[in-house]
C-alpha positions in Angstrom: 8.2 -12.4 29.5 8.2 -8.6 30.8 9.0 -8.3 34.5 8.4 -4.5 35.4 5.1 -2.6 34.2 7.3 -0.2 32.1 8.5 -3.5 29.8 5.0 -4.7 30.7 3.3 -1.5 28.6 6.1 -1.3 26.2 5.3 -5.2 25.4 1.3 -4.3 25.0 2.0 -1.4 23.0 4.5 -3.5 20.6 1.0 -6.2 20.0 -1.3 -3.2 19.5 1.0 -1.7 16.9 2.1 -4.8 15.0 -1.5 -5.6 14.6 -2.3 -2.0 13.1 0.9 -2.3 10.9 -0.2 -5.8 9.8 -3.6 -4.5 8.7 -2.3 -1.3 6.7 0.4 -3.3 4.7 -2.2 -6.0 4.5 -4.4 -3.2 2.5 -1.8 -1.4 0.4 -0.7 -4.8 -1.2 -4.8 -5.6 -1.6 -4.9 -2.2 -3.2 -1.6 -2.8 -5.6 -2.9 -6.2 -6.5 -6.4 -5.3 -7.5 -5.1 -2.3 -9.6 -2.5 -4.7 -11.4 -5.6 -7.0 -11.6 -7.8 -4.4 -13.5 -4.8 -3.7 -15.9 -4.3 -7.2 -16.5 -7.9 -7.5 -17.7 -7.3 -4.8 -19.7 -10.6 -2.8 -17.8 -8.6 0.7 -18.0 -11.2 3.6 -17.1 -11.6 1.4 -13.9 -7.8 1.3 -13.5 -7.9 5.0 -13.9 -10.5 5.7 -11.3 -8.7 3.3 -8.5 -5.3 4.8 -9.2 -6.1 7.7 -7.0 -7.0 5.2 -4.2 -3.6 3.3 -4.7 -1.9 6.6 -4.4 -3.9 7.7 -1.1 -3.3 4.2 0.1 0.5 4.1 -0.5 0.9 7.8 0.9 -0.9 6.9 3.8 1.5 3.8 4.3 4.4 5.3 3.5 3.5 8.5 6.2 2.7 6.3 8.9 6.9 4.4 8.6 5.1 1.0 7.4 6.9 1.8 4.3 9.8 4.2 3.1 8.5 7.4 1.3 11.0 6.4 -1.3 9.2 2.7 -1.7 5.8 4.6 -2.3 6.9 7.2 -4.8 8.8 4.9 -6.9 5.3 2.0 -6.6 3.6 5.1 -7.9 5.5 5.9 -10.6 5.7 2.1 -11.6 1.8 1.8 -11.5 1.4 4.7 -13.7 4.1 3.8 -16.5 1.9 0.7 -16.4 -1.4 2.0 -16.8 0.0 4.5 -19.6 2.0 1.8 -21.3 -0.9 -0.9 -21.0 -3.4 1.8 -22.3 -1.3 2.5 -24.8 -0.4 -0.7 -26.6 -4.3 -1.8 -26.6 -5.4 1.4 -28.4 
């Protein structure tokens, strides 16, 4: 446990922010999973419209440090070869 008030802050500060990283990596993977959901059940102009959400989630992520910038572009890319692919092969 913290003995001075400075390690005492640092330590609140460290819960605060784990919790608000928790929640935001929490909701990128909810975001990822329901978009891969929507292409699994082949339900495409839905996919379409939530793709700009994944990408606003996953730049939001990756500007707060949660994740790497790198890690969102190439998620991006991934999720849109999919959706083009998917879209593709059912038409």
């Amino acid at each position: 446990m913290p003995i001075t008030s400075s390690a005492k802050k640092a330590l609140r500060q460290n819960v605060t922010r784990r919790a608000r990283n928790l929640k935001t990596r929490e909701t990128y993977k909810k975001a990822v999973k329901d978009f891969r959901r929507l292409i699994s059940a082949k339900r495409f102009d839905e996919a379409k419209k939530e793709l700009s959400h994944v990408y606003q989630v996953l730049d939001k992520t990756a500007k707060s440090g949660i994740i790497k910038k790198n890690s969102a572009s190439r998620l991006k890319s991934r999720l849109t070869q999919l959706i083009a692919k998917s879209s593709k092969a059912s038409s």
